[in-house]
C-alpha positions in Angstrom: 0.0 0.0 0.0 1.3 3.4 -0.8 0.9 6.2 1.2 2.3 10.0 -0.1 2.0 13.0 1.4 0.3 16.0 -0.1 2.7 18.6 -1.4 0.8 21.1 -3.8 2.7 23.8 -5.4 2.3 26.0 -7.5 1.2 26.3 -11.3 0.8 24.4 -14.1 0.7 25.7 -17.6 -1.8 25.1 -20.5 -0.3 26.4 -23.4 -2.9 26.1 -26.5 -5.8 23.8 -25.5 -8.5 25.6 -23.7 -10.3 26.4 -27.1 -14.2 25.8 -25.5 -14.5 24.4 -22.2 -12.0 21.8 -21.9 -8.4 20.9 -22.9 -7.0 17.9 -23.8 -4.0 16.1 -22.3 -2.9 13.0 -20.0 -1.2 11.9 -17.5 -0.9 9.1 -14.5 0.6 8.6 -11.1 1.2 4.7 -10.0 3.9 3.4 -7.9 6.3 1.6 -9.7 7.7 -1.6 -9.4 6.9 -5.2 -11.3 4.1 -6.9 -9.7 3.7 -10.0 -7.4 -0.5 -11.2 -8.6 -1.6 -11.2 -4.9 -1.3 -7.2 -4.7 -2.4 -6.5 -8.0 -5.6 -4.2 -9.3 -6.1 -6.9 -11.4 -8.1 -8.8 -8.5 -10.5 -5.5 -8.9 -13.8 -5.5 -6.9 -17.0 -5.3 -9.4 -17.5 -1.6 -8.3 -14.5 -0.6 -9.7 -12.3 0.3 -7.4 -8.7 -1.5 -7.2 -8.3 -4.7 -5.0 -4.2 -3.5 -4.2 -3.8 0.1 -2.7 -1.2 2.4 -4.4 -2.3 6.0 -2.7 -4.0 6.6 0.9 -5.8 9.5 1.2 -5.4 10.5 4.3 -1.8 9.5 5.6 1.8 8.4 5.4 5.1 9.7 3.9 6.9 9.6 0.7 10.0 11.4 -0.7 8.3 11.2 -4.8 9.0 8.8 -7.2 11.7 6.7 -6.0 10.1 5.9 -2.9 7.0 5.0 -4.5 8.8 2.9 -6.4 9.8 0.6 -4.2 6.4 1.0 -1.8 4.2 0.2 -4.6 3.5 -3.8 -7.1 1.1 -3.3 -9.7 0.6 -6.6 -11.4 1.0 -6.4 -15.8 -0.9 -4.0 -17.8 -4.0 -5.4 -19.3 -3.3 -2.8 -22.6 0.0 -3.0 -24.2 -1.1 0.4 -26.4 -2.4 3.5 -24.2 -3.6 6.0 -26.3 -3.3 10.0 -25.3 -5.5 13.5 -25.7 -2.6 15.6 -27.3 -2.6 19.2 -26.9 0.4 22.0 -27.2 0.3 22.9 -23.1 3.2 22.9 -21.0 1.2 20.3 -18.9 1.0 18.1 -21.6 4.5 17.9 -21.4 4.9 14.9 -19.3 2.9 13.2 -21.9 5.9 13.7 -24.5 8.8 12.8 -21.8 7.1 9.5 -21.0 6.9 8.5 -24.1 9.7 9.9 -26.0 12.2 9.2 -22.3 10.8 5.4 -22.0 8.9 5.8 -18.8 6.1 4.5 -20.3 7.6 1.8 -22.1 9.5 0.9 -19.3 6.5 -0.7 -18.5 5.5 -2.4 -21.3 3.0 0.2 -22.6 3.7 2.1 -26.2 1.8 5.5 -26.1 0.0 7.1 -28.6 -1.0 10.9 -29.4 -4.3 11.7 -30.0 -5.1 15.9 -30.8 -7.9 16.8 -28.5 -8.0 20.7 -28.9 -12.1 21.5 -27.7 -13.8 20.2 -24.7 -16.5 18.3 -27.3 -13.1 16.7 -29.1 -11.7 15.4 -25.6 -15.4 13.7 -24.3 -16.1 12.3 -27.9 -12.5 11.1 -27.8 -12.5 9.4 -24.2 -16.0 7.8 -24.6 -15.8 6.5 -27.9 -12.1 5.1 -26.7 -10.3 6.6 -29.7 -8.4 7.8 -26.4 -7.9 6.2 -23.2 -6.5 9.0 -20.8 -7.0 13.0 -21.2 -6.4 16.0 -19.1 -9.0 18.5 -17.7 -9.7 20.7 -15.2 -11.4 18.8 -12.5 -14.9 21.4 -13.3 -14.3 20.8 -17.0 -14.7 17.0 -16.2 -17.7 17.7 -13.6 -19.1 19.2 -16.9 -18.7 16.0 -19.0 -19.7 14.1 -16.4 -23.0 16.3 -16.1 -24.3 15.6 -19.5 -24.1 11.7 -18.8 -20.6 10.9 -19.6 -19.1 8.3 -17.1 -15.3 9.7 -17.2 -13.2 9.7 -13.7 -10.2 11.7 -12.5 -7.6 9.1 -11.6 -4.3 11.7 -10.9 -3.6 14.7 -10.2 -1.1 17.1 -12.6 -1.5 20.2 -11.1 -2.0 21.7 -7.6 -3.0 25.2 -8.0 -3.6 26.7 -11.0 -2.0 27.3 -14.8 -4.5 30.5 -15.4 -3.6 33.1 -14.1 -4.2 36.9 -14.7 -2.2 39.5 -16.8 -3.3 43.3 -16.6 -2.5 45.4 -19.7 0.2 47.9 -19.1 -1.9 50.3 -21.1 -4.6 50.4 -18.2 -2.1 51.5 -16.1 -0.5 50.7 -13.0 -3.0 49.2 -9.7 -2.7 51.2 -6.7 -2.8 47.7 -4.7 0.3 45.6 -2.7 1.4 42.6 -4.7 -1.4 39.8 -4.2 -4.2 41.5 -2.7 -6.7 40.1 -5.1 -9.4 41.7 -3.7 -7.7 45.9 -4.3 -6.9 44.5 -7.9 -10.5 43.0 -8.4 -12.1 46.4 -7.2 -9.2 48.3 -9.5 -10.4 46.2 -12.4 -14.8 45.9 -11.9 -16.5 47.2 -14.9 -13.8 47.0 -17.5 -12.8 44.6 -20.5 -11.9 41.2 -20.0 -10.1 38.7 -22.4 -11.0 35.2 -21.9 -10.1 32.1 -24.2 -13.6 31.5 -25.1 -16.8 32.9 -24.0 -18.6 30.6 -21.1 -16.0 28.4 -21.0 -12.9 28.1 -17.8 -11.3 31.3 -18.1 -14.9 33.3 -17.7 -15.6 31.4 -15.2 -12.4 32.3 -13.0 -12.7 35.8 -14.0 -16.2 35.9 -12.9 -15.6 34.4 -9.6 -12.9 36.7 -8.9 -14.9 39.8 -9.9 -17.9 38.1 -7.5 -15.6 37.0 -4.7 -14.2 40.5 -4.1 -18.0 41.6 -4.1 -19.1 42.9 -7.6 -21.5 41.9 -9.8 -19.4 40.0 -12.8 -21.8 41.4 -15.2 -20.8 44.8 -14.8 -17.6 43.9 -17.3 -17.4 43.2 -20.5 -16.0 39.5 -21.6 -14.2 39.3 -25.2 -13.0 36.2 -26.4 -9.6 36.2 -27.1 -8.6 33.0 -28.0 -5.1 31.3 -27.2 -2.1 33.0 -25.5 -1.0 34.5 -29.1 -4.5 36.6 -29.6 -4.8 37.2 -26.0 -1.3 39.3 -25.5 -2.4 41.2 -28.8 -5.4 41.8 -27.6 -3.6 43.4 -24.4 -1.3 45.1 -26.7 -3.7 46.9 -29.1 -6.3 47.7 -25.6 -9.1 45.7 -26.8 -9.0 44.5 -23.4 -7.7 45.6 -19.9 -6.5 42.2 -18.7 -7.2 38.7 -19.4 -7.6 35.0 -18.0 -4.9 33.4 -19.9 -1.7 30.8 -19.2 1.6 29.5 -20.6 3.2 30.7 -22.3 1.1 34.0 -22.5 1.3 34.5 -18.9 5.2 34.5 -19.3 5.6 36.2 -22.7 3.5 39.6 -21.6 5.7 40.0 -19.0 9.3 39.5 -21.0 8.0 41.5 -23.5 6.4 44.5 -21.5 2.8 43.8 -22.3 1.3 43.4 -19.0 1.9 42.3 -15.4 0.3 40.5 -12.9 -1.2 42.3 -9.7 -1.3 38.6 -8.1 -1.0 35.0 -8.4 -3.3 32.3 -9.0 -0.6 29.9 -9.2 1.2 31.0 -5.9 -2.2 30.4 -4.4 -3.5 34.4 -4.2 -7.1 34.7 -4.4 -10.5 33.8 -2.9 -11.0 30.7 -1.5 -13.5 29.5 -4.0 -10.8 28.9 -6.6 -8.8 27.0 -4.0 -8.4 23.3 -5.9 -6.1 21.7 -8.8 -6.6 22.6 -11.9 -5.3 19.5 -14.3 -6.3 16.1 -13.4 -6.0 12.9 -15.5 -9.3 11.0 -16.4 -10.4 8.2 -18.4 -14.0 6.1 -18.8 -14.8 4.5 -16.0 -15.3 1.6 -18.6 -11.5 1.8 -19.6 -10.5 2.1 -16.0 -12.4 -1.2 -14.8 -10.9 -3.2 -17.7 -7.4 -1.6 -17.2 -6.5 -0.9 -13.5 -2.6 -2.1 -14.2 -2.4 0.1 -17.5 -3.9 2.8 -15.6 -1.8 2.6 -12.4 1.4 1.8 -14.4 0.5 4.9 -16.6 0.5 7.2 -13.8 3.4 6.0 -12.3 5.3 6.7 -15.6 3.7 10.3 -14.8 5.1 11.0 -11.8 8.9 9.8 -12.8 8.5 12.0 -15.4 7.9 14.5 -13.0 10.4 14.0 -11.2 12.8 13.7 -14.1 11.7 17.1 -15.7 12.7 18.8 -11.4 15.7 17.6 -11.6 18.6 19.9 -12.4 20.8 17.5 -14.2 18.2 17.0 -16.9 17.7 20.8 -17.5 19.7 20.6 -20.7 17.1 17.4 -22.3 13.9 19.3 -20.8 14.4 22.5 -22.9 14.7 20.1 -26.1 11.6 18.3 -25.1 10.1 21.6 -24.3 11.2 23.0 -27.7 10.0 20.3 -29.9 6.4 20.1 -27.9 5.9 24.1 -27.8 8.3 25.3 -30.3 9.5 28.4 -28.0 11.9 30.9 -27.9 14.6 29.2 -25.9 14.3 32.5 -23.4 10.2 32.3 -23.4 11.3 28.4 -22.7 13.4 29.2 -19.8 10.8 31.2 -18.0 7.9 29.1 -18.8 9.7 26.5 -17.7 10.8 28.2 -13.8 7.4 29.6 -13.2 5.7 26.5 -13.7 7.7 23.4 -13.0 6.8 24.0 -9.4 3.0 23.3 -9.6 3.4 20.0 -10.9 2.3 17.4 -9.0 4.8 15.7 -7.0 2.9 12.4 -5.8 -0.3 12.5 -8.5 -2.4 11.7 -5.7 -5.7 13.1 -5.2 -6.9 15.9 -3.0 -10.0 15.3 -2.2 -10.8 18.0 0.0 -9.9 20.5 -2.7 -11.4 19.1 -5.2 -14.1 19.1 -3.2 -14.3 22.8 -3.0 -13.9 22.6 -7.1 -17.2 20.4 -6.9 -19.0 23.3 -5.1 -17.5 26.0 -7.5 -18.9 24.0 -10.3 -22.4 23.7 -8.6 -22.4 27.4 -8.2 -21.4 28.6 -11.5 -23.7 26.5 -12.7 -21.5 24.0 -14.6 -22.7 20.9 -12.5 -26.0 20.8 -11.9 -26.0 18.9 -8.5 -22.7 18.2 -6.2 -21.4 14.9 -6.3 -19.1 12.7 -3.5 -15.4 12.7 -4.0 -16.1 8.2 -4.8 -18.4 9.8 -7.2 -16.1 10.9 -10.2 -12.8 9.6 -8.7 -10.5 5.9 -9.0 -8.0 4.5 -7.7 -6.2 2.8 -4.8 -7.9 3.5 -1.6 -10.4 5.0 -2.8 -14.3 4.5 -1.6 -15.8 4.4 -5.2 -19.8 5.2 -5.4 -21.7 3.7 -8.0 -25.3 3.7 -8.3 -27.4 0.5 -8.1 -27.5 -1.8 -10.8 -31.2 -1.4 -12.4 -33.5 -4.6 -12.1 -35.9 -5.1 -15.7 -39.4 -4.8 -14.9 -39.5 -7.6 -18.1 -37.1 -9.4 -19.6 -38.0 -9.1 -22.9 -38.7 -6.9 -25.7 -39.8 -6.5 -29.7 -37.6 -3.5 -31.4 -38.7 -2.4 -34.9 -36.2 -2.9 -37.4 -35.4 -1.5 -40.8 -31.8 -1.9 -42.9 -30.8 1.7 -41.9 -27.5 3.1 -40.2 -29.1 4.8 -37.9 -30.6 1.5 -37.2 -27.6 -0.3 -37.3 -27.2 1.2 -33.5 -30.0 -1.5 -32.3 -29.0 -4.0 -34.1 -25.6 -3.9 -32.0 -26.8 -3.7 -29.0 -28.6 -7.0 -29.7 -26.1 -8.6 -31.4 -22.6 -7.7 -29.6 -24.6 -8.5 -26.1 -25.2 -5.3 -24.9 -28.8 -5.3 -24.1 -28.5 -9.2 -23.4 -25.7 -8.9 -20.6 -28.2 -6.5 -18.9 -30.9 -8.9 -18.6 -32.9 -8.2 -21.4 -33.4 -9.9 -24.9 -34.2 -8.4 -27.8 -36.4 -9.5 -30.8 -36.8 -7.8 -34.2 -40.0 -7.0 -36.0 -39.2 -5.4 -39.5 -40.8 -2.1 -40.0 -39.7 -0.7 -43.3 -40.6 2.7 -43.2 -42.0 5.8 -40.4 -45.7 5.0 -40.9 -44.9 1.3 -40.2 -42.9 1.9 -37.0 -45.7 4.0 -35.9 -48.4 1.2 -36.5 -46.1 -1.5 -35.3 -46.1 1.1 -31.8 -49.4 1.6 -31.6 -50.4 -1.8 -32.3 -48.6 -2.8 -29.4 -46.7 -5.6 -31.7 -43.3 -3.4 -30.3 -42.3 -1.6 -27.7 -39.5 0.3 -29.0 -38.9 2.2 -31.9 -36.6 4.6 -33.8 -38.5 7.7 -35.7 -38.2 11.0 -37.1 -39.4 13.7 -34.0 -42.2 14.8 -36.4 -43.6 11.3 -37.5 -43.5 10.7 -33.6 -45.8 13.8 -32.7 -48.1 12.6 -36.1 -48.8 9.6 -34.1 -49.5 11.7 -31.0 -52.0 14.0 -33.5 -53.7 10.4 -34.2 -54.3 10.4 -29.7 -51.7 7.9 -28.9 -49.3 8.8 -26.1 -46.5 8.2 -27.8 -43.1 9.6 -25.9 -39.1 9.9 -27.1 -36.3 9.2 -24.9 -33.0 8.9 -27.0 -31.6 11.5 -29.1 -30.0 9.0 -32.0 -28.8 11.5 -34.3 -28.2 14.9 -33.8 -28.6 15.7 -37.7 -30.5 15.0 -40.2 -30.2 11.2 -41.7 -32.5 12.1 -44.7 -30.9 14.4 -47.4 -31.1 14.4 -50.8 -29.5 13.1 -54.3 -30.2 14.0 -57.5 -30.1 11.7 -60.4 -27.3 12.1 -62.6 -29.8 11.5 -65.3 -31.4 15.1 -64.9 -27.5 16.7 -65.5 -26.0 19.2 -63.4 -27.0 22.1 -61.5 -25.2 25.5 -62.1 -25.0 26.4 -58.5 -22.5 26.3 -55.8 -22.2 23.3 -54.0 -24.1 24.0 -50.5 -26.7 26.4 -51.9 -29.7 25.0 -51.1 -32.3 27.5 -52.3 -30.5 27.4 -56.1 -30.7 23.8 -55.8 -34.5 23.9 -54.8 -34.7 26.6 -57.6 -33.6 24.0 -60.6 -35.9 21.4 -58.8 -38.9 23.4 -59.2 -41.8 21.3 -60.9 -39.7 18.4 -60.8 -40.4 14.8 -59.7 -39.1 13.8 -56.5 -38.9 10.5 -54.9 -39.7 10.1 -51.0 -40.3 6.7 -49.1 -43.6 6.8 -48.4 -46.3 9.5 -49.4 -46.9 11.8 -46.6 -44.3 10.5 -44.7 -41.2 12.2 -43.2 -39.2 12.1 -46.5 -42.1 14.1 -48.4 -42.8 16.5 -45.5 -39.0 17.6 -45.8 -38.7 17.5 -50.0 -41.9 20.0 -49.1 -40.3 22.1 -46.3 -37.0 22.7 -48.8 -39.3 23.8 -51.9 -41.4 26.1 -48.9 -38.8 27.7 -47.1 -37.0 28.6 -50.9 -39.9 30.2 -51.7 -41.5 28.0 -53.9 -45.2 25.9 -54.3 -44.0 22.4 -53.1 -47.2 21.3 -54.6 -45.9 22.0 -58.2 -43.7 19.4 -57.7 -44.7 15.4 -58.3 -44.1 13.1 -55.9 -43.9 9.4 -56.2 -43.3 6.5 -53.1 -39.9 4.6 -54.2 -39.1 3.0 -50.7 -36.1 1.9 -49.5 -32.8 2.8 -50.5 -32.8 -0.2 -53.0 -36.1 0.9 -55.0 -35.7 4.4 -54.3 -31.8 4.1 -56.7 -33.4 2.1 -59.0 -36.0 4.9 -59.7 -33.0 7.4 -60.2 -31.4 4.9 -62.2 -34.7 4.5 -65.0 -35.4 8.3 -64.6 -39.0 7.6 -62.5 -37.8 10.3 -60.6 -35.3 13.4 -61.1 -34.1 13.6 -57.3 -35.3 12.0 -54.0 -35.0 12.6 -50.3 -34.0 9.2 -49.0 -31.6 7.6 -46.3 -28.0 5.4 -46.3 -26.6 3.3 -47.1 -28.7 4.7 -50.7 -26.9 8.4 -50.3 -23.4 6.5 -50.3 -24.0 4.0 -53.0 -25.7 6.3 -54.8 -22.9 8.7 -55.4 -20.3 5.5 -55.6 -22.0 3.9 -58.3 -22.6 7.4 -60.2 -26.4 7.3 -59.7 -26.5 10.5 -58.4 -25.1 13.6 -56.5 -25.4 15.8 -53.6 -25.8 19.6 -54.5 -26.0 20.2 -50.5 -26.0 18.1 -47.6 -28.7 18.1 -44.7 -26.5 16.1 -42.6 -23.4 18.6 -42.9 -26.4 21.3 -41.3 -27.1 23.1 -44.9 -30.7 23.7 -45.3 -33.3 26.2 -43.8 -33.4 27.0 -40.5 -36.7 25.0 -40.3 -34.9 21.5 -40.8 -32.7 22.4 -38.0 -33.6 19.7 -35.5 -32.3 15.9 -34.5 -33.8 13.7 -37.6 -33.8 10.1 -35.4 -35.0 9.5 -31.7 -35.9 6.5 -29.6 -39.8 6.2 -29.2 -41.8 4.0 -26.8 -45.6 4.0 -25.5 -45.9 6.3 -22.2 -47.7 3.4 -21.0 -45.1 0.9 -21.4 -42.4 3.6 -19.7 -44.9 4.3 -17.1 -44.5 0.6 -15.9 -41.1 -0.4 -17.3 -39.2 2.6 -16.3 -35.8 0.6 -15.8 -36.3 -1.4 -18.8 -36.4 2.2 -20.5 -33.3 3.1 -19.4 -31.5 -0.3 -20.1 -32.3 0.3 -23.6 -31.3 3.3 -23.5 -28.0 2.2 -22.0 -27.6 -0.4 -24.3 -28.1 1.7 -27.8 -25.7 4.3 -26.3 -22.9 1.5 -25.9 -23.7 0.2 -29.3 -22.9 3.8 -30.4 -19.9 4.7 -28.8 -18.3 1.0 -29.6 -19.1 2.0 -33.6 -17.0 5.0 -32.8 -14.0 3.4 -31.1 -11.5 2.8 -34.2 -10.6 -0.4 -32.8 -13.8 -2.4 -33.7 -13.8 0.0 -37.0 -13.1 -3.5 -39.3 -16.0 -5.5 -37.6 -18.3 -2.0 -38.0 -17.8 -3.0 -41.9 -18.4 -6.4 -41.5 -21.6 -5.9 -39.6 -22.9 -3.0 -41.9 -21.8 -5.8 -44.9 -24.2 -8.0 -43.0 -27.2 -6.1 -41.7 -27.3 -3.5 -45.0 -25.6 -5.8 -47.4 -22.9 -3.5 -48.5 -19.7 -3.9 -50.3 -16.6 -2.8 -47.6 -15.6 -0.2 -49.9 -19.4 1.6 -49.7 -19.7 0.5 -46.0 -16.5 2.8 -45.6 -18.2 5.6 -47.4 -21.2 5.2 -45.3 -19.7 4.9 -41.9 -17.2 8.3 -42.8 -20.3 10.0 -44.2 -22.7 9.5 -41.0 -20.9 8.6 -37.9 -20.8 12.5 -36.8 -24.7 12.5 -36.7 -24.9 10.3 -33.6 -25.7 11.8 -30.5 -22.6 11.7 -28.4 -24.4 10.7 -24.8 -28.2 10.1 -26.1 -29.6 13.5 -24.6 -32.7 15.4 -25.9 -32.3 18.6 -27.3 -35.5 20.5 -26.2 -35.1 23.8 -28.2 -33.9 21.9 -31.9 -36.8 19.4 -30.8 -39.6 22.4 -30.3 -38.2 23.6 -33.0 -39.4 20.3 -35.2 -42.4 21.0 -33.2 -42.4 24.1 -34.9 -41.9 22.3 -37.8 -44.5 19.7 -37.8 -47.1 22.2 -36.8 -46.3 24.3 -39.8 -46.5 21.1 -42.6 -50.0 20.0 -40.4 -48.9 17.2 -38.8 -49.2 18.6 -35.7 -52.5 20.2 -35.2 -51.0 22.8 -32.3 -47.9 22.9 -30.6 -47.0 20.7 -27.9 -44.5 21.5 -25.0 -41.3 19.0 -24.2 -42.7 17.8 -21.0 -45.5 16.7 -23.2 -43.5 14.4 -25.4 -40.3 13.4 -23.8 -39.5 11.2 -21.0 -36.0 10.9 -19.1 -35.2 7.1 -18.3 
């Protein structure tokens, strides 16, 4: 068992990765050592937590790496290949000397980079495990973990902060002593702030700052400056007075005379509110329960790194690792390199009082929407994790509608890889070829789950069944159109929809089924261009099968139809795409998720778990057809279940995997805006609120 002792310093640097909310990065803390199997995490407890103890929380001595080298065994790692959230930080740079210095394979473990430059990028990244570890603020991760994302802090990389404040020289000297943050806050209230990006970490500090010294943070003016680059010339041209920023801006305005800091975040100035670390390491909870060796042996690699970039003798090799990660002036280098080495982590371990005080920080800037327990969101050696009870099935099996779609390729896995199964439910299949039929397959009661377009879904609540979503499937639109190659080109840019509709007036259009969702939109495009949709003709070609084979024998000049038909269509030279719903071109009334998970409200009213199972289920089929590792057997099924060629099943999966929802949530105002929609083509005889329609499982 390994015991450390807390020893928080001060900053850490983030160099070029805050872009939205989060930043990208990774890093690990494990004893070292071989392993003798008795004392490994490889005899892990189902909840998730590690059967040997590597960090206490709340005791014990240690002089850093060396020591925990010889106090800590983790057994082999279960992953030979650990792959990492890359972004140009100075925080990020442990990430390079584990790799590149052999700490990392040391142990048997090759790493791989990963760029992860936005907070959406990072949690797409980590849950679809295209990577395995990342770095975040510990709020950024509350965040991630707030819209349904199961991702946990495992180490700690920083003990204060790496933002940090700069004031403009051109604002002029603050009549305040050095590090009273509350003189410098009152200097600064009401003026121009620079923050990376607007809502996102630095606004958030800022706005505590301005709050904890007693002013409303609304009474200044936030301008998002971007990276350190745009923030110091934003300082140097007085677009703003001072900024949220970090390495190597925070160093570089004061070398070259742009601004100066009145105090320090990263020496630990400043309320007490913004008292926590501000880089952890996380990964899925998923990766960490598979992996506790990997993950322990990762972050030990971490911490010798640490240890190896403090120590003097290595000076010489840091700067060349520095210069090839950040590509800095070797005197900017130097001085990024002394104000920061400090904060980094000496131990990786955990605070969990502090980051306990980040959990209410996040809860009261609104960024988590309830507080959760340290066991909640954290792993690792001696720690108490907290995982909610397993859910029971009210029945133990269901009937799915199924068509040979790739949005319905998402149920299809989840039957067939296990995923509903190992849950304790089964899964059958009744085909339902097109919207009408899922809806009379639903109502029938001859399913109890189906995928459908939002407005078909509120057409069958017109009709006075209660009929609710639950599951956002895709975010975009999986209808869009092709036109045949038979009709010729269209002289107009590629993208411009209301030319396009313009050269389709009075034309004949293909749709799936008459009135259906496919006609409803082909009518929508021809309305919200300005033209009579009902000068158009339209015929019901089906599937994607009959619906190319009516392009092909010029039945119809374009249709609005679903894959694999848009993929094959343009690989075989059927057709084109002058503009593509799915990329978001089109009106602003087609702006809303195209495919979500319907049931009865009767059937959720008494099988509430079994609801959420499903749910459960379809979102792990999704984010295993994201994880490039099972990208080959993808193909394979696709080859099976929508009888494609690998070489259109490629064109396919590249075209459409974007669409899905990345956690399953509702959207309500895209979803009220199909509302809208559906009221305005008569499917909908009034509006209807969200409350009305959705359910949360």
């Amino acid at each position: 068992m390994r015991h450390f002792s807390r020893l928080f310093s001060l900053l850490a640097i983030l160099l070029a990765l805050a872009l939205l909310t989060t930043a990208c990065g990774n890093d690990d803390d494990s004893g070292a050592g071989e392993s003798s199997a008795e004392e490994t995490p490889s005899a892990e407890p189902a909840d998730g937590s590690s059967g040997s103890t590597e960090e206490g929380q709340d005791g014990g001595t240690a002089s850093g790496a060396e020591e925990a080298a010889v106090v800590t065994e983790i057994g082999p790692p279960e992953d030979s290949v650990v792959t990492i959230c890359d972004a140009p930080s100075f925080t990020q740079l442990y990430a390079k000397v584990i790799v590149n210095r052999g700490f990392l394979a040391d142990r048997g473990i090759q790493g791989e980079f990963v760029s992860c430059l936005s907070g959406p990028a990072q949690a797409a990244a980590l849950i679809s495990g295209q990577v395995d570890v990342a770095l975040n603020t510990p709020d950024n991760m509350l965040g991630i973990r707030n819209a349904d994302f199961d991702v946990v802090m495992f180490a700690q990389i920083v003990d204060r902060h790496f933002f940090d404040i700069v004031v403009s020289n051109n604002f002029g000297p603050i009549d305040c002593p050095q590090g009273d943050w509350e003189c410098a806050m009152a200097a600064l209230n009401g003026s121009r702030v620079g923050v990376v990006a607007r809502g996102a970490a630095a606004e958030q500090i800022a706005r505590q700052l301005l709050e904890s010294a007693g002013f409303d943070p609304d009474d200044s003016t936030y301008i998002a400056t971007g990276l350190s680059g745009t923030t110091l010339a934003a300082l140097a041209s007085d677009e703003v007075d001072w900024a949220i920023t970090f390495e190597p801006g925070l160093s570089t305005a004061e070398i070259d005379d742009i601004g100066y800091a009145p105090f320090r975040l990263r020496a630990g100035d400043g309320p007490v509110e913004l008292d926590w670390p501000s880089a952890i390491l996380n990964t899925a909870r998923s990766y960490w329960k598979e992996n506790p060796n990997t993950i322990l042996h990762y972050r030990a690699a971490m911490v010798e790194a640490m240890e190896w970039m403090r120590d003097p003798a290595n000076r010489d090799e840091v700067m060349k690792e520095l210069d090839a990660h950040l590509g800095l002036d070797p005197e900017v280098a130097q001085v990024v390199f002394d104000n920061n080495v400090g904060s980094l982590t000496i131990t990786g371990e955990l605070d969990p009082v502090r980051l306990g005080n980040n959990v209410k920080y996040a809860v009261g800037r609104g960024i988590l929407q309830e507080a959760q327990e340290f066991g909640e969101f954290a792993v690792g050696p001696g720690i108490d994790v907290i995982l909610p009870a397993a859910l029971e099935p009210e029945t133990d099996r269901v009937r799915i509608c199924q068509a040979p779609s790739f949005n319905g390729l998402t149920v299809h896995i989840a039957v067939e890889k296990g995923f509903l199964s190992e849950r304790g439910v089964t899964g059958e299949f009744v085909q339902c070829p097109s919207g009408p039929a899922n809806a009379a397959a639903l109502v029938a009661g001859e399913v109890q789950f189906s995928i459908n377009t939002p407005d078909n879904m509120l057409g069958i609540r017109n009709a006075d069944f209660d009929v609710v979503m639950f599951q956002q499937i895709q975010d975009k639109h999986f209808f869009d159109i092709i036109i045949s190659e038979s009709f010729g080109p269209i002289d107009c840019e590629q993208g411009d929809w209301e030319c396009t509709m313009a050269a389709l007036d009075g034309t004949t259009v293909g749709v799936v089924a008459r009135g259906a969702a496919a006609e409803q939109i082909a009518r929508q495009l021809y309305d919200s261009a300005g033209l009579d949709p009902d000068d158009a003709t339209y015929i019901a070609t089906g599937l994607s099968g009959t619906t190319l084979a009516a392009l092909v024998s010029g039945e119809v000049d374009w249709a609005i139809t679903f894959e694999p038909g848009l993929s094959q269509a343009v690989v075989d030279e059927i057709g084109y795409s002058p503009f593509a719903l799915r990329s978001g071109q089109g009106p602003v009334e087609l702006d809303w998720p195209s495919a979500v998970n319907t049931t009865s409200r009767e059937f959720f009213d008494n099988n509430p778990n079994t609801v959420a199972i499903y749910a459960q289920s379809v979102r792990q089929a999704m984010d295993w057809m994201r994880n490039p590792a099972n990208r080959q057997e993808v193909y394979e099924l696709m080859g099976s279940f929508l009888n494609l060629e690998q070489a259109v099943a490629e064109v396919v999966y590249a075209n459409n995997i974007g669409s899905f929802s990345l956690n399953g949530a509702l959207q309500p105002a895209r979803l009220q805006n199909n509302v809208d929609y559906a009221v305005g083509r008569g499917i909908l005889e009034e509006p209807q609120d969200f409350d009305d329609f959705a359910v949360s499982p």
